[in-house]
C-alpha positions in Angstrom: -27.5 138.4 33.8 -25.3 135.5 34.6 -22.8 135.5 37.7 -20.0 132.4 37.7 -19.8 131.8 41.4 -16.8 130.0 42.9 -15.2 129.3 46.3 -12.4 127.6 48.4 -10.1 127.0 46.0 -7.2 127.0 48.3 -4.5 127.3 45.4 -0.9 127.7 46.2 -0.6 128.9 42.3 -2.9 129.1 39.3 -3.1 125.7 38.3 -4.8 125.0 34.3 -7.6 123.7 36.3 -8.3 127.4 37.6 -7.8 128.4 34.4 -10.6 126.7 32.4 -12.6 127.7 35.3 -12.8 131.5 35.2 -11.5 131.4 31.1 -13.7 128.8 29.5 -16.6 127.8 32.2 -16.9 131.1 32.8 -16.6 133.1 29.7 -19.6 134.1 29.1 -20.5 135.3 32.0 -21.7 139.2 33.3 -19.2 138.7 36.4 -17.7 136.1 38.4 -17.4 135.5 42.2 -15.2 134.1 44.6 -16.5 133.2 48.3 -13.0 133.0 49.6 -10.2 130.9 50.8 -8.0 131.6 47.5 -5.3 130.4 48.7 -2.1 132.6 47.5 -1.3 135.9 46.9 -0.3 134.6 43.7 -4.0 133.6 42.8 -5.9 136.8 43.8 -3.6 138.6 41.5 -4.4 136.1 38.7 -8.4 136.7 39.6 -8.0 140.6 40.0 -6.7 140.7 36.7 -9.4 138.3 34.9 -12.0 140.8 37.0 -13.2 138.7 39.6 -14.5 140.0 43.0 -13.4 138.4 45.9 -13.7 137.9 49.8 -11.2 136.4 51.9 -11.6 133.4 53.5 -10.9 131.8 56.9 -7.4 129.9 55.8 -6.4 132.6 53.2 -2.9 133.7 53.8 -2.2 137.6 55.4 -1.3 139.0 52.0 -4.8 138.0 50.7 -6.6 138.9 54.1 -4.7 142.2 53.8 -5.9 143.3 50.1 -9.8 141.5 50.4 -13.1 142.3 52.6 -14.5 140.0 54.8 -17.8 140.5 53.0 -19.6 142.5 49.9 -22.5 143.7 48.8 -23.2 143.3 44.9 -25.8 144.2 43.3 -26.7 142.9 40.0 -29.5 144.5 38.0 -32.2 145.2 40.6 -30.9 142.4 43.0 -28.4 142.7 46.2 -25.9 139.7 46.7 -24.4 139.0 49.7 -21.0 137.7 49.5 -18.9 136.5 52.6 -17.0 133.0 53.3 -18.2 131.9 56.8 -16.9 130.6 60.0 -16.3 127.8 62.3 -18.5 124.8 62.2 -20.9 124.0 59.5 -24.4 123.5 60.6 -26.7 126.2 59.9 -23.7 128.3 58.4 -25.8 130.4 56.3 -28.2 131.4 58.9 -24.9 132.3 60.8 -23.8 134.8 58.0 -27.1 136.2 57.2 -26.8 138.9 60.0 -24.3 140.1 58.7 -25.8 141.7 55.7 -29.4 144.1 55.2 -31.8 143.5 52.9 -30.1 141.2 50.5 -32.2 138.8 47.5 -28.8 136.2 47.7 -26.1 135.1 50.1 -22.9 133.4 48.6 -21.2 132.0 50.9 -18.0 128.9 50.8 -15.9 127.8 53.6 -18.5 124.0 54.1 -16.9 122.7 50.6 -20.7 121.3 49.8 -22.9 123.0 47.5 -25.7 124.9 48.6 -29.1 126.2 46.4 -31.9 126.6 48.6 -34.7 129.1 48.7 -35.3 130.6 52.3 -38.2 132.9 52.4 -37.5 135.4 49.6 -33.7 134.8 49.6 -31.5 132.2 47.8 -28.6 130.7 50.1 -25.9 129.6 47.5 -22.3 127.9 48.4 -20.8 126.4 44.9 -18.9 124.0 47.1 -14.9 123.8 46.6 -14.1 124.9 42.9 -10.5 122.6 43.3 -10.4 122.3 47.1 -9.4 119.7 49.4 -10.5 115.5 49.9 -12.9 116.1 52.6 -15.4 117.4 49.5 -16.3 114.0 47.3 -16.3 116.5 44.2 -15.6 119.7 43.1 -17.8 122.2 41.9 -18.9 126.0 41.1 -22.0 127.3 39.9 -24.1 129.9 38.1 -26.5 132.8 39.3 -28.9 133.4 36.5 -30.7 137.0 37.5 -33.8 138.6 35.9 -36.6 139.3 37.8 -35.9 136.6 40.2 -32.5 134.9 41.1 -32.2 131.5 40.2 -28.6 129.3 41.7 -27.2 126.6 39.4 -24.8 124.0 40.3 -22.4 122.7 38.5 -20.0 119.6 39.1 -16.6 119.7 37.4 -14.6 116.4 38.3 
């Protein structure tokens, strides 16, 4: 199985850039992710309909905080994902999330805007960075799941 993973967009509108993203770079994926901070109402509606699951984000407006979790649980074959955005400030951000799941095999999380694959134990802690974010990140980027009988993370710059 193979999961396109995004986050922290933080579109006003779908731009052709979002596009490619879930269309092309993602096509042939099983199922695609979003960590949060879409940005419109106007985007989730654009990623509902091309079937993408979604959490809210910190900075996403009331319409999307209205219609998205905070967090999710997805499984995918035989392994659990964890899916939420984050928080506040950035260090050690993923061990801040991780109580807020069970037994999980992967946390996704976003909100830092810099990528994240690391192996912690038995889990994978994976942040695709900022898909078309903001100037803080130096570049943007998404990534790949790829799940069998483990789950491996794949990064991917796209500037």
């Amino acid at each position: 199985m193979k999961i396109g993973v995004m986050s922290d967009t933080h579109l006003r509108e779908v731009t052709e850039k979002l596009i490619w993203i879930v269309e092309d770079l993602f096509k042939d994926t099983d199922m695609i992710l979003h960590a949060g901070d879409l940005g419109s109402e106007t985007v989730l509606i654009y990623l509902e309909a091309m079937g993408v699951t979604a959490v809210r984000g910190n900075l996403d407006p009331v319409e999307v905080v209205r219609s998205l979790p905070a967090k999710r649980i997805i499984e995918a074959g035989t392994k659990k994902i964890g899916l939420m955005h984050g928080w506040g400030g950035y260090t050690d951000l993923a061990q801040k999330i991780r109580p807020e799941f069970g037994r999980i095999d992967c946390l996704v999380f976003g909100h830092s805007h810099f990528p994240t694959n690391e192996v912690m134990g038995n889990e994978l802690y994976f942040n695709p960075g900022t898909a078309t974010g903001t100037p803080r990140a130096s570049k943007n980027s998404v990534g790949f799941l790829h799940v069998d009988d483990t789950i491996r993370g794949e990064i991917i710059t796209i500037d």
